[in-house]
Backbone as a ProteinNet text record, in pm:
[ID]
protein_1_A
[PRIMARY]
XXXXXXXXXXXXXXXXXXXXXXXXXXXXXXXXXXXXXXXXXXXXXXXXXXXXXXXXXXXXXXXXXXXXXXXXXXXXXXXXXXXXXXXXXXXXXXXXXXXXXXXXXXXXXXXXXXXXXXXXXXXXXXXXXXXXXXXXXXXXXXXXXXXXXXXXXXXXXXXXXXXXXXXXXXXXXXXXXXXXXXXXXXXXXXXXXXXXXXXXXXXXXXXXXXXX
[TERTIARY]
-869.2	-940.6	-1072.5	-1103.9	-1264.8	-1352.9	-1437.5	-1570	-1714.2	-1701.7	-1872.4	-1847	-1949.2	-1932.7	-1887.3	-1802	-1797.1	-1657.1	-1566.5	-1475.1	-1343.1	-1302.4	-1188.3	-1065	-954.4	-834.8	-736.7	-612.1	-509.5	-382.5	-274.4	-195.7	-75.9	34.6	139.2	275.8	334.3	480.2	562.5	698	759.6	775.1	723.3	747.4	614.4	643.2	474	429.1	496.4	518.3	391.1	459.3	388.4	243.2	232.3	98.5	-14.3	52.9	-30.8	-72.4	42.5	29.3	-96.6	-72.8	-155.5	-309.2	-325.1	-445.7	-530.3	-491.2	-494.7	-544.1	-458.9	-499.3	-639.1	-612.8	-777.3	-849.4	-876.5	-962	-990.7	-894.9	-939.4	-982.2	-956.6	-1046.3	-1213.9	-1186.1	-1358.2	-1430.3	-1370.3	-1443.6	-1504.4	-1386.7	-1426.4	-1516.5	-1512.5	-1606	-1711.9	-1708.9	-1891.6	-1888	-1806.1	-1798.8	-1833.6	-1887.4	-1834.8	-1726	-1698.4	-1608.1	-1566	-1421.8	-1371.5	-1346.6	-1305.4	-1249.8	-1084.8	-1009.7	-855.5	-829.8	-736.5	-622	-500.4	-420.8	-256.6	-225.2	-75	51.4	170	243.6	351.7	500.6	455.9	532.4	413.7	473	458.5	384.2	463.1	431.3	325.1	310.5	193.4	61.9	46.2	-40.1	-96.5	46.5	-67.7	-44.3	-6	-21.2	-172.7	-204.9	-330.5	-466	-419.2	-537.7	-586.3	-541.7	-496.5	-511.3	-496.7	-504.3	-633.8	-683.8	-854.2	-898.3	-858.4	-950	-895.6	-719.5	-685.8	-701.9	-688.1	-782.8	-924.2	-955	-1070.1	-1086	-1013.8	-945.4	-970.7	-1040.3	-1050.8	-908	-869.7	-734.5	-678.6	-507	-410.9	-304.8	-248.4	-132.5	-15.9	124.2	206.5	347.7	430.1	573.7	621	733.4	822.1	948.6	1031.6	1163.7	1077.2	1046.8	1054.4	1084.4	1047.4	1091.5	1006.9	1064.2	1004.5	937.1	830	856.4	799.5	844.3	814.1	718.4	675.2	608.6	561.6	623.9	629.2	572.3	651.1	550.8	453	386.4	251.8	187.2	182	128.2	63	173	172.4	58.6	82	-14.8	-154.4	-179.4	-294.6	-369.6	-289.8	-385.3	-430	-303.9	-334.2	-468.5	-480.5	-592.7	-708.7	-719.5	-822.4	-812.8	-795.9	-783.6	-888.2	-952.1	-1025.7	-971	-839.4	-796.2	-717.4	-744.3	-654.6	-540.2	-404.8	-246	-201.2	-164.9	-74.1	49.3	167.1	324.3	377.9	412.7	447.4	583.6	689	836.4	892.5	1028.3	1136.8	1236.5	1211	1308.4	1238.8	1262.8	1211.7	1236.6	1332.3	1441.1	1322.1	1219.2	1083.7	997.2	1017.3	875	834.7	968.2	920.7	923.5	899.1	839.4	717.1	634.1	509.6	476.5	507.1	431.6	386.2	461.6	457.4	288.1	217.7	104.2	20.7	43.1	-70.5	-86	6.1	4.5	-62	-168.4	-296.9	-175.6	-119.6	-50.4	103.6	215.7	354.9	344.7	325.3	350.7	497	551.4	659	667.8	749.3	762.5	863.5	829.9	680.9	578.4	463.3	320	295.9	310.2	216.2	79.5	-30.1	-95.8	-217	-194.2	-244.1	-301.7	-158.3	-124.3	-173.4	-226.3	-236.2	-434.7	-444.3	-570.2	-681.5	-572.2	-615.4	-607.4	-482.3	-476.6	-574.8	-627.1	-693.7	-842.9	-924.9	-1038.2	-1037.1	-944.3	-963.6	-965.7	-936.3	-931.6	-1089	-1128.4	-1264.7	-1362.3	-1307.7	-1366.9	-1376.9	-1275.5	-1274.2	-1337.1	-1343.9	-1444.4	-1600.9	-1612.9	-1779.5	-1766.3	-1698.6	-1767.4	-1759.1	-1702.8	-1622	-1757.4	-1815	-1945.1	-2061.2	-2070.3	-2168.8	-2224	-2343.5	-2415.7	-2414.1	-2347.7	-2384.9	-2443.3	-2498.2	-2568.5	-2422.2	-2483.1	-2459.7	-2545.7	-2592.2	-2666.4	-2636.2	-2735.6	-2695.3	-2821.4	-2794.5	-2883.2	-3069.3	-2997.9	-3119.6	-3155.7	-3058	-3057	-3004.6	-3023.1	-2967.7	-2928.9	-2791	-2698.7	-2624.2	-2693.8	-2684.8	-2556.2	-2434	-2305.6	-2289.4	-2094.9	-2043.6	-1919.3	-1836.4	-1720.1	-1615.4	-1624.6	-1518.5	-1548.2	-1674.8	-1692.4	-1631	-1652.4	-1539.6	-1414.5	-1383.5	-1203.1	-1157.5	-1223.3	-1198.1	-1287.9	-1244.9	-1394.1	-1277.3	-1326.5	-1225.1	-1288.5	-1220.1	-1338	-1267.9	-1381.9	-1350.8	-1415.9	-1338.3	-1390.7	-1512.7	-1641.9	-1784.4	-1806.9	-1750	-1835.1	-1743.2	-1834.8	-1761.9	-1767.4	-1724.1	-1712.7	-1723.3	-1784.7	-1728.2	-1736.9	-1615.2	-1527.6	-1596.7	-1669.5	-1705.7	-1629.4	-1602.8	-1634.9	-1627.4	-1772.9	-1869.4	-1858.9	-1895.3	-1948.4	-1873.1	-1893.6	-1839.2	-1976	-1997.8	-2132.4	-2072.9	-2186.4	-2140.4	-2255.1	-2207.1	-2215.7	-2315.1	-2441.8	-2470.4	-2396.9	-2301	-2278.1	-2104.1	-2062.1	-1933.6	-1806.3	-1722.9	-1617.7	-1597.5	-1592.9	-1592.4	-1673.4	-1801.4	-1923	-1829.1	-1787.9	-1728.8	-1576.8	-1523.2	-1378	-1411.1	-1549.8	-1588.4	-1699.6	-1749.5	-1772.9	-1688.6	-1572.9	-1505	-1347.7	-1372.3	-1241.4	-1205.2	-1292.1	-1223.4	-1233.6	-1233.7	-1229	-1087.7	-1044.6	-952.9	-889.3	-941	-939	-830	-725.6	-659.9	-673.4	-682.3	-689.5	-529.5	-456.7	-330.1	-302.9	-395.4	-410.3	-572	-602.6	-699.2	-839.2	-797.9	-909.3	-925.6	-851.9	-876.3	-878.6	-928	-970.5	-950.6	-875.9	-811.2	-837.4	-882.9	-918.2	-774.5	-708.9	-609.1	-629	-716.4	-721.1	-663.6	-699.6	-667.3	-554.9	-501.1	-393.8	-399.6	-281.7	-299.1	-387.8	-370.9	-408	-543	-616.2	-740.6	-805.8	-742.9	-779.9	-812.1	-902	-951.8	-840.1
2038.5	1915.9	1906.4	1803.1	1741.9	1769.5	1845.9	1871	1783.1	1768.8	1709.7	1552.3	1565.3	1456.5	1458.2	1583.3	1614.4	1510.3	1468.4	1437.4	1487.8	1423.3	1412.3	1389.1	1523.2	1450.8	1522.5	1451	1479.5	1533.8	1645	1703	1688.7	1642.7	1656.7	1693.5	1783.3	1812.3	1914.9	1888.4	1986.4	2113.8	2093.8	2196.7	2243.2	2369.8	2462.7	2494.9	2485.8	2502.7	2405	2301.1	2170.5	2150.4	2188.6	2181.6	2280.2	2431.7	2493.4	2453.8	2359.8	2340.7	2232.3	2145.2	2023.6	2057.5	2169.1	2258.8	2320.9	2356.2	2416.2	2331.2	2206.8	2127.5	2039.9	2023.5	1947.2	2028.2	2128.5	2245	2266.3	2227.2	2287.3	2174.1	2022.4	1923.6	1891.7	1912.6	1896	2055.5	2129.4	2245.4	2190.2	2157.8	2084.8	1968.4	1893.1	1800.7	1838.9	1923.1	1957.7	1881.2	1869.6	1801.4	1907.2	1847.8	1884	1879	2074.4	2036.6	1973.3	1915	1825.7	1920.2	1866.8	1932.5	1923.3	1968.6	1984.4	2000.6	1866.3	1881.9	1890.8	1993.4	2056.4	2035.3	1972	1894.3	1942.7	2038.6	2016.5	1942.9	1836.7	1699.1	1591.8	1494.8	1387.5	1368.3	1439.4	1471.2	1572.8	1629	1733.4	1637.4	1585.7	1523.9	1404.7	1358.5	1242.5	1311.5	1423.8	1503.1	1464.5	1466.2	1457.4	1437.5	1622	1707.1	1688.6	1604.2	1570.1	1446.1	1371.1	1232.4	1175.6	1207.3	1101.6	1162.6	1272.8	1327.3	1338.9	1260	1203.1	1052.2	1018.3	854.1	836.7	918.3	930.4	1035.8	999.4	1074.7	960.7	1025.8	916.8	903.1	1021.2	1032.4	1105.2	1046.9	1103.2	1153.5	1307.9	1241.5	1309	1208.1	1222.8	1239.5	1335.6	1344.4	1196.1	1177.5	1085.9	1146.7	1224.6	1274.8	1423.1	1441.4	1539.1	1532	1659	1641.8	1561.2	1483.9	1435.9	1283	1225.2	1025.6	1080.4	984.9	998.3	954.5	940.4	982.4	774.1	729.3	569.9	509.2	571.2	550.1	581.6	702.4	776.1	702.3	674	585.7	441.6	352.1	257.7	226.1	344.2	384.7	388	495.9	531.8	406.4	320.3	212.3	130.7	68.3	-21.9	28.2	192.8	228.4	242	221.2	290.8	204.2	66.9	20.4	62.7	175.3	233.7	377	374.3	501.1	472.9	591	569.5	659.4	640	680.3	756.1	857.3	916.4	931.7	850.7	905.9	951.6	1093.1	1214.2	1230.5	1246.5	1229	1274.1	1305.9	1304.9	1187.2	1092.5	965.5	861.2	795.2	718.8	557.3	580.3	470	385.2	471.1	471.6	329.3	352.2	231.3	145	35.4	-94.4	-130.6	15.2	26.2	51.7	168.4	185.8	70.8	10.4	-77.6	-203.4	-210.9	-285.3	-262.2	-144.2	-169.2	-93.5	-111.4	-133.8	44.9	113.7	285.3	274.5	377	372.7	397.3	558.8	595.8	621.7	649.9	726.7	833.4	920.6	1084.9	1156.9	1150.2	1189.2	1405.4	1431.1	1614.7	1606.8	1733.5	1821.6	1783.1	1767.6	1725.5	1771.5	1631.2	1660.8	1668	1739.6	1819.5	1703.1	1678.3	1565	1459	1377.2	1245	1259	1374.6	1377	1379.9	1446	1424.4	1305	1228.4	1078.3	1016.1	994.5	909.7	934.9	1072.8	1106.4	1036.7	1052.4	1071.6	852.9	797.3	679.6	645.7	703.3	714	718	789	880.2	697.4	678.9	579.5	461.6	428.1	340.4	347	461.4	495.3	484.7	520.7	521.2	342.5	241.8	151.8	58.1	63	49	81.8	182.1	282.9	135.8	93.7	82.5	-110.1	-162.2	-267	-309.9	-478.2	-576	-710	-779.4	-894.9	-1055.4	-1113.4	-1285.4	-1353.3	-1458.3	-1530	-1668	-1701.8	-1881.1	-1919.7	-2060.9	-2123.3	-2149	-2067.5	-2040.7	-1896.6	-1832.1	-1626.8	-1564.8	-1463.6	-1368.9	-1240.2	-1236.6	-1075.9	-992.4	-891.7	-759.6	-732.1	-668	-688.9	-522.5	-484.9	-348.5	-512.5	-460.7	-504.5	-470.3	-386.9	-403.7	-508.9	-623.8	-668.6	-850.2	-812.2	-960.7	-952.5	-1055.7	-1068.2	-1160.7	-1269.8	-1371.5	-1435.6	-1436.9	-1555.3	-1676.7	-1780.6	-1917.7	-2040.7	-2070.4	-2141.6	-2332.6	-2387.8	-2527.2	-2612.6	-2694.6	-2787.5	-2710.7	-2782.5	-2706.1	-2574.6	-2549.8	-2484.1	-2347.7	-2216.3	-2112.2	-2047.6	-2040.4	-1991	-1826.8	-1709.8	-1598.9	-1553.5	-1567.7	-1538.3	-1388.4	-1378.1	-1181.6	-1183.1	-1063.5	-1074.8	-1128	-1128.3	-1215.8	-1361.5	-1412.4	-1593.8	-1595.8	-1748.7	-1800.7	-1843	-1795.4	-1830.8	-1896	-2000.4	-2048.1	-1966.7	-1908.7	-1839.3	-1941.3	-1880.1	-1969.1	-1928.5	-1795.5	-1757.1	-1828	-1855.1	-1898.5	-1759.2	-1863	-1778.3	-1672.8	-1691.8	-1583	-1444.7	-1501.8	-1391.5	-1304.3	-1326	-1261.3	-1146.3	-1258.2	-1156.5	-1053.1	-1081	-957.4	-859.3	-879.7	-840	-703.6	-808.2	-725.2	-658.6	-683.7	-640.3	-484.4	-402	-279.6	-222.2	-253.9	-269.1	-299	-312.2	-321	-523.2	-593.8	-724	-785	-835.7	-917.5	-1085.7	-1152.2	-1293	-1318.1	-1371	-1387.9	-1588	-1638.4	-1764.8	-1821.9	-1921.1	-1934.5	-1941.8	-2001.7	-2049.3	-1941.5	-1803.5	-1730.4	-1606.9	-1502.2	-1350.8	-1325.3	-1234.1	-1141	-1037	-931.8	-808.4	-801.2	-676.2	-667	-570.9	-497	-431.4	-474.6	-630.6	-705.4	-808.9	-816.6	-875.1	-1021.2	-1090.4	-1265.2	-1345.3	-1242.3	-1347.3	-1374.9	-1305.5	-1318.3	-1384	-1458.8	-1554.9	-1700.7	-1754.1	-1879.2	-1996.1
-4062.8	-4026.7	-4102.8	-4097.2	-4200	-4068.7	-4201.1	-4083.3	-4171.7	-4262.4	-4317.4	-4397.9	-4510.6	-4548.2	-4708.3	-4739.3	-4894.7	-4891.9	-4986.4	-5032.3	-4938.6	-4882.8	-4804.3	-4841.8	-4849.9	-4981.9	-4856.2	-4860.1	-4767.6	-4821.7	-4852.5	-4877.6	-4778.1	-4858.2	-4718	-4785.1	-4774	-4837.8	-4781	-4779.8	-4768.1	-4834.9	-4974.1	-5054.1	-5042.6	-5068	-5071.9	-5204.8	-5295.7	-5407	-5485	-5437.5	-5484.2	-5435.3	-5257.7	-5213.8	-5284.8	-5305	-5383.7	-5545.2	-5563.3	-5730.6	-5757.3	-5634.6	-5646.5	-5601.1	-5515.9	-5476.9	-5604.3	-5661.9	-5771.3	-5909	-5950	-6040.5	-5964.7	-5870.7	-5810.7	-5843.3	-5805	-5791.4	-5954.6	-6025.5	-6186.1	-6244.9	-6210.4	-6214.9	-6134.8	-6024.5	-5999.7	-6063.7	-6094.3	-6134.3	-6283	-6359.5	-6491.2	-6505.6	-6440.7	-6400.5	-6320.7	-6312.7	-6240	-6117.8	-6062.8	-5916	-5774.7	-5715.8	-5552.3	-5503.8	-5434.7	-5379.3	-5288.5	-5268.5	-5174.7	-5002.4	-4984.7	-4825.3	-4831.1	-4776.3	-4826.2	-4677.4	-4611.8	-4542.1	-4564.8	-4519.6	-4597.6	-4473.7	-4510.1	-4407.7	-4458.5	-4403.3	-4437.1	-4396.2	-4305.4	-4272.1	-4209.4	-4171.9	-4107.5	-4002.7	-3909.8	-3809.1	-3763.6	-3860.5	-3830.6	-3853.2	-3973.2	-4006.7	-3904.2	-3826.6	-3747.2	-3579.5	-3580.4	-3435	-3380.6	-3251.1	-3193.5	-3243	-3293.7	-3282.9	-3435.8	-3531	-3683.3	-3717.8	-3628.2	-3662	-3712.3	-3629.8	-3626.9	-3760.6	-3760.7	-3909.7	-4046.8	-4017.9	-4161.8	-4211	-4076.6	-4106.9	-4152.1	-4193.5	-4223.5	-4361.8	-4412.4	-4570.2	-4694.4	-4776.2	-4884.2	-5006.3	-5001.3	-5098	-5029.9	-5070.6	-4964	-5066.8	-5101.3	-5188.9	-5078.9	-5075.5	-4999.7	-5058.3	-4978.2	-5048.9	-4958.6	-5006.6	-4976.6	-4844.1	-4871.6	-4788.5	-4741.7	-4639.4	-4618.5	-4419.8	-4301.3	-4181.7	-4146.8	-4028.8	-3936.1	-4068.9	-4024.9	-4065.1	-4214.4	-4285.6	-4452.3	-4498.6	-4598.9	-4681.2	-4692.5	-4733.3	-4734.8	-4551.6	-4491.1	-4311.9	-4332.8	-4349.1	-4289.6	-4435.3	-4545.5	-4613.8	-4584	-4542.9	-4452.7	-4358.3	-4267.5	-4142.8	-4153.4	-4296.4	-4367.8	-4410.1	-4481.3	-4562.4	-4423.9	-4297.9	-4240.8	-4163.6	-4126.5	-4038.8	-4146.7	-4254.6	-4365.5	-4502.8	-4514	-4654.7	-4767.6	-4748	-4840.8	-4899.7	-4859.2	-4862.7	-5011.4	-5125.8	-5227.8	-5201.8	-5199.9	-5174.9	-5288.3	-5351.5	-5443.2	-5332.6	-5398	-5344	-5481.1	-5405.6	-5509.5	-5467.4	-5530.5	-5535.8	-5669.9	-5642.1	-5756.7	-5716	-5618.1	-5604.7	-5687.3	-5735.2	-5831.1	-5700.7	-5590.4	-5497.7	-5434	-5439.7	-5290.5	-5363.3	-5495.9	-5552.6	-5527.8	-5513.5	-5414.1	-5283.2	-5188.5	-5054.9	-5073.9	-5187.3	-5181.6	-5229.1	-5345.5	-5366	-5260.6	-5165.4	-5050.1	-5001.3	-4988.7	-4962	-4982.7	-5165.7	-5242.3	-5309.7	-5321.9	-5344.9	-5500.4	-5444.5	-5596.8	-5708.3	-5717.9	-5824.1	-5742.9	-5840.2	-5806.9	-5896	-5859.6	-5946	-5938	-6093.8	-6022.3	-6023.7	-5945.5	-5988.5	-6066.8	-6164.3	-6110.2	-6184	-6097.6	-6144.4	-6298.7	-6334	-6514.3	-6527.6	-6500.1	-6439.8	-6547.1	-6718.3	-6751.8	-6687.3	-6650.5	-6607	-6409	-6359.1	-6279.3	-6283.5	-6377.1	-6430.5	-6462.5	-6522.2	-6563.1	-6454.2	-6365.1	-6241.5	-6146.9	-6121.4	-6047.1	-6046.4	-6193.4	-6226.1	-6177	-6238.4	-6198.2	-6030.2	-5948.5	-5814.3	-5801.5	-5844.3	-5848.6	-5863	-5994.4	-6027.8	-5941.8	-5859.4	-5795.4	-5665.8	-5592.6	-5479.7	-5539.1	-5629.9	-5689.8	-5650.7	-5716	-5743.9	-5617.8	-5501.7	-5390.3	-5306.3	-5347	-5265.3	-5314.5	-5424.7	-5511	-5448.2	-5413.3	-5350.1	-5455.7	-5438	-5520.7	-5491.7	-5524.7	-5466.2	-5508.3	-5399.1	-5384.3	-5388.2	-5477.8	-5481.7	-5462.5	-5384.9	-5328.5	-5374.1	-5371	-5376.6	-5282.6	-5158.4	-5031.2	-5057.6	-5106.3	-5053.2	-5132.3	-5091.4	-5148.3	-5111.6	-5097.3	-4980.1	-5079.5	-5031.8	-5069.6	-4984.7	-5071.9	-4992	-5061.3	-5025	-5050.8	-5116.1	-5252.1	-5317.6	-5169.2	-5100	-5009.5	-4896.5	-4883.2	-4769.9	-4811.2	-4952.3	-5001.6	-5011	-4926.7	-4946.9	-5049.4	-5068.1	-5237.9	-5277.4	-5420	-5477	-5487	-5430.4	-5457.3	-5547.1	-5630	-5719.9	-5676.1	-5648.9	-5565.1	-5604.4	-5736.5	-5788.2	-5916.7	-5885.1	-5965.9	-5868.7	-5808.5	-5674.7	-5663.8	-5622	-5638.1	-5495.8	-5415.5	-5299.5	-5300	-5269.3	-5203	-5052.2	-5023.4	-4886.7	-4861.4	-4746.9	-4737.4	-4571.6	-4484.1	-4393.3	-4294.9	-4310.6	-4199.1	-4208.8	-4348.8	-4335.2	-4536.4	-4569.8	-4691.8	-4768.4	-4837.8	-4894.6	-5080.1	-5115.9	-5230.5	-5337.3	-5443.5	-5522.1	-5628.7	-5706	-5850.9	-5933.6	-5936.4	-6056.3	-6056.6	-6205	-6217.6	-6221	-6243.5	-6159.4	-6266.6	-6412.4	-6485.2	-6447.8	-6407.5	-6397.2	-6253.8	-6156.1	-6073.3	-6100.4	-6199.5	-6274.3	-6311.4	-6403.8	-6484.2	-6405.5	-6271.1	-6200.3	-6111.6	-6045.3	-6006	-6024.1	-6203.5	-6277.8	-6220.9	-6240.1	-6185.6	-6087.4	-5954.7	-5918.7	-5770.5	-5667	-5591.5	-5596	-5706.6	-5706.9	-5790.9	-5783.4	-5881.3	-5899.2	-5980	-5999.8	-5992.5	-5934.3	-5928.7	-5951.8	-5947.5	-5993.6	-6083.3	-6115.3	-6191.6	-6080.1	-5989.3	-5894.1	-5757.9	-5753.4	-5699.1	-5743.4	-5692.2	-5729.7	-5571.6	-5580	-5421.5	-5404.7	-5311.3	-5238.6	-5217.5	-5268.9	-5247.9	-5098.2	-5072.5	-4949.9	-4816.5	-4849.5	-4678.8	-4710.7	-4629	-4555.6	-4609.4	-4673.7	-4650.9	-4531.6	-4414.3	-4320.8	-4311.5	-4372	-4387.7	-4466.8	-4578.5	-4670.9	-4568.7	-4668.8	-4591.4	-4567.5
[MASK]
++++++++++++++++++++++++++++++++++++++++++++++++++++++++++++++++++++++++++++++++++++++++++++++++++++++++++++++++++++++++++++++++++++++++++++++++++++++++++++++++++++++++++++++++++++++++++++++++++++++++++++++++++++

């Protein structure tokens, strides 16, 4: 279980093989990177992981990487579970089924790693994870025409562009933006955001129902 406030990463597999392998390449990445270490919860099913005494303190996990088939609920459930209780949570589903993809992708799985871990490609996927919590962490301003709010990229759900007028949706309230809609794309290109039409930019974190 997580006891402080270092980096919170979640392990879950049937194979031990793999949990030690994936223990190991973290460990030889934040070492290389001059990082702090993380905190390490190891699961070796499902069920262990959201037992009682386990739960509260994997919801509260910043990276999760998960097998897919193993005992007791899979790897695609306890994923599921993870984002809906934690949409700040980045997901690795780690597998040799290739079958699983368009269930994770259902909600929103950072990477698919397949085994056995290419220790590279696990490298690169990772460090961008990294990247995306830094900027996720990181205060950016809204400027209106009256004010000006100091926000977190996770407290906006869309920029909607309406007519001359640029709306960003946070939250709390809808405030109209001076800056144009470009200045926001390139804002929050890397970010958890896709433009999926011209006149909107989406938080993929939250749910349709939350759009205006």
């Amino acid at each position: 279980m997580f006891r402080g406030d270092a980096m919170r990463i979640i392990l879950c597999d049937d194979d031990e093989q793999i949990l030690d392998q994936l223990q190991k390449y973290l460990r030889e990445y934040h070492e290389s990177a001059h990082l702090a270490k993380p905190e390490y919860a190891v699961y070796s099913n499902g069920d262990a992981l959201l037992a009682p005494e386990s739960r509260a303190s994997a919801l509260r996990a910043d990276i999760a990487f998960l097998d897919v088939e193993m005992p007791g609920r899979n790897g695609i459930n306890i994923g599921a579970l993870l984002r809906e209780k934690n949409p700040k949570i980045k997901i690795f589903i780690v597998t040799s089924y290739l079958d699983y993809l368009d269930d994770a992708m259902k909600f929103h799985v950072f990477r698919y790693l397949s085994k056995p871990i290419d220790k590279a490609r696990l490298f690169r996927n990772f460090k961008e994870a990294l990247y995306q919590i830094s900027m996720e962490a990181e205060k950016m301003s809204i400027e209106t025409k009256e004010e000006t709010i100091i926000c977190s990229s996770d407290e906006i759900v869309m920029i909607e562009k309406e007519d001359r007028r640029v709306i960003v949706h946070t939250l709390s309230r809808s405030l109209e933006s001076v800056e144009n809609a470009k200045y926001w794309d390139r804002l929050l290109k890397y970010r958890s955001f896709n433009r999926p039409h011209r006149s909107y930019i989406i938080n993929l974190k939250y749910p349709p129902v939350l759009y205006p």
